[in-house]
N, C-alpha and C positions, 0 to 999 in steps of 0.2 A: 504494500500500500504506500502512496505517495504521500509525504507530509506537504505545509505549506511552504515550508522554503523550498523542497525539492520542485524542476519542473518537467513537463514530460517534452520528447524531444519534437514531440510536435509542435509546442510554444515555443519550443526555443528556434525551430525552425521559421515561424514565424516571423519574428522577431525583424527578420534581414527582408522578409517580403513586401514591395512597396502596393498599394492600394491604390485604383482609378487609372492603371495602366496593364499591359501584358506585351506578350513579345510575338514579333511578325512567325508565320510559320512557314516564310519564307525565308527570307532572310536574317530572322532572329534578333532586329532590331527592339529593342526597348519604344514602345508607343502608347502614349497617351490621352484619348480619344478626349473630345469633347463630351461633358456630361449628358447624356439621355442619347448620344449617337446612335444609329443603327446603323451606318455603314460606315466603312473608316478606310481609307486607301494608307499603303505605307509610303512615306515619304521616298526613302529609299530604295525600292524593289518596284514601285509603281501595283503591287498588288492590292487588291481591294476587298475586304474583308466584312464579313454582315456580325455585329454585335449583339449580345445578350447581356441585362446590368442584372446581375442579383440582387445586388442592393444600389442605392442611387451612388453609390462609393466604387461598386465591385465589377468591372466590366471585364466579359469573358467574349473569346471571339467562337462563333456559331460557325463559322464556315466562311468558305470564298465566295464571291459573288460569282458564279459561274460565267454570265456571259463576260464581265470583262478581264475574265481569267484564259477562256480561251483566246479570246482575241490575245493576252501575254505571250503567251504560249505559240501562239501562229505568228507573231511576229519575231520572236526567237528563234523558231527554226527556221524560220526565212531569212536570218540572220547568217546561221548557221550553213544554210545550206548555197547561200552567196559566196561564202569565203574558202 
């Protein structure tokens, strides 16, 4: 059993976790949406991302936004297949 000075390693992991931001799951950038967003492009990768706030603090990313993911995608390999 845990006393109150002990903590578990789940607080303490917490501890380092910043809140009202997450990271691209492209490119792993650190991003912090505007409050109540529901889409969010990354600065950096140009991907575009649909949000979910658990709490008005907590934002979690739902997924890519599909069409402007393909179009990424289509123009990458047409990058790609230029060179």
């Amino acid at each position: 059993m845990t006393t109150a000075k002990e903590s578990s390693s789940t607080q303490k992991r917490a501890i380092h976790r910043t809140t009202g931001a997450f990271r691209c799951l492209s490119c792993f950038k650190h991003l912090s949406p505007p409050k109540g967003a529901t889409l969010y492009t990354c600065p950096k990768c140009d991907y575009e991302w649909r949000v979910a706030w658990f709490t008005p603090e907590e934002p979690r990313i739902r997924g890519p936004v599909w069409e402007s993911y393909e179009k990424l995608n289509q123009a990458k390999m047409a990058d790609k297949g230029e060179k």
